[in-house]
MIBA-951565 format. One record per residue (C-alpha): residue in three letters; x, y negated, z negated. Coordinates in steps of 0.02 Angstrom, whole numbers, padded with zeros to 5 digits, always signed. Layout:
N
AlaXYZ...
***
This chain:
105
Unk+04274+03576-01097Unk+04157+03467-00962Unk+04053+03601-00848Unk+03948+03598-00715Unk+03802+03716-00663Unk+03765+03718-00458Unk+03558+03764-00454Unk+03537+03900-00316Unk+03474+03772-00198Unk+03636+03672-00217Unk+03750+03802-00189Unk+03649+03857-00022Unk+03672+03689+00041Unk+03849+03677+00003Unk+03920+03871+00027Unk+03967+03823+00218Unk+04099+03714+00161Unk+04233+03837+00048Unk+04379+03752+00080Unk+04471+03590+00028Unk+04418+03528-00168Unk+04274+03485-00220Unk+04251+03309-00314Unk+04133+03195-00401Unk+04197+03045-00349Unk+04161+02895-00462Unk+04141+02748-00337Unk+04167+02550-00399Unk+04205+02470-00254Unk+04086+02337-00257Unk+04009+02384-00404Unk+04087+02227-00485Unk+04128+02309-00653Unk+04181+02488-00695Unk+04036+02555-00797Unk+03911+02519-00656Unk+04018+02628-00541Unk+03923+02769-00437Unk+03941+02937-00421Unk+03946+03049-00261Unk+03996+03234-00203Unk+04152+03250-00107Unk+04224+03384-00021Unk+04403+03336+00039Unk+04540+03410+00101Unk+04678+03309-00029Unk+04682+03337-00209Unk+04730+03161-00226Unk+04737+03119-00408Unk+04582+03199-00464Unk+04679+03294-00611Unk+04523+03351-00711Unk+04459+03523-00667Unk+04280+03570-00721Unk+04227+03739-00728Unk+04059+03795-00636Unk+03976+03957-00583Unk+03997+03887-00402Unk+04181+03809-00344Unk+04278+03704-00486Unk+04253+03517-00471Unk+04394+03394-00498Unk+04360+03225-00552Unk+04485+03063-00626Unk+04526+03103-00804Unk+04493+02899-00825Unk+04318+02930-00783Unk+04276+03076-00885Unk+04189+02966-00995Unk+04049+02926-00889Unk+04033+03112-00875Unk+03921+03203-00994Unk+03994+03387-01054Unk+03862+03493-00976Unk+03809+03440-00815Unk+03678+03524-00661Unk+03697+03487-00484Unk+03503+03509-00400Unk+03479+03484-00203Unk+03333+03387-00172Unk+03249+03445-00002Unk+03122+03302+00017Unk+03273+03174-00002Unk+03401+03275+00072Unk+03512+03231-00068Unk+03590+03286-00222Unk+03551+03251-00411Unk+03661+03259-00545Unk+03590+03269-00718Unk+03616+03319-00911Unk+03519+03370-01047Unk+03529+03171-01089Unk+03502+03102-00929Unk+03494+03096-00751Unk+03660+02996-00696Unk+03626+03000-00502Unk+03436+03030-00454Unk+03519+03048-00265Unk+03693+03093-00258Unk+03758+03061-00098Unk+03903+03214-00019Unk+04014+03164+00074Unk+04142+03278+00173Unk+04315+03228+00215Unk+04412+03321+00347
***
């Protein structure tokens, strides 16, 4: 089972925003081949078909089953302040140094 830890400074940038689902969104438009796709935070209103639910000690986080394999099984979600952005990360490796969020309405 993929998880995903939220550090404290994460979840107190993101706690304002409870509802809709919250996503990690792997982008390849433009990317001109699938593994160099990009990933991003998304809150949204629609589920869409983001049928993978991760567990987290924050909200769950849906992403594409078809991309699950650019997705490492433990993951941590850090805000960074002096970017205003996010980072995700593993124990392996940092696979966006400044995750952008993005909120749908």
């Amino acid at each position: 089972m993929m998880k995903i830890t939220f550090t404290d400074q994460a979840i107190e940038q993101l706690e304002h925003e409870q509802e809709g689902y919250l996503k990690l969104e792997y982008d390849i438009e433009d990317c001109g081949c699938v593994v160099n796709g990009v990933t991003q935070l998304v809150n949204d209103k629609q589920q869409g078909n983001y049928n993978m639910e991760l567990e987290s000690n924050f909200r769950p986080v849906r992403i594409q089953k078809q991309y699950a394999v650019f997705f490492d099984k433990d993951m941590k979600i850090d805000f960074l302040p002096k970017y205003q952005c996010f980072m995700l990360k593993s124990d392996n490796e940092i696979i966006n140094p400044r995750m952008r969020y993005i909120s749908k309405g």
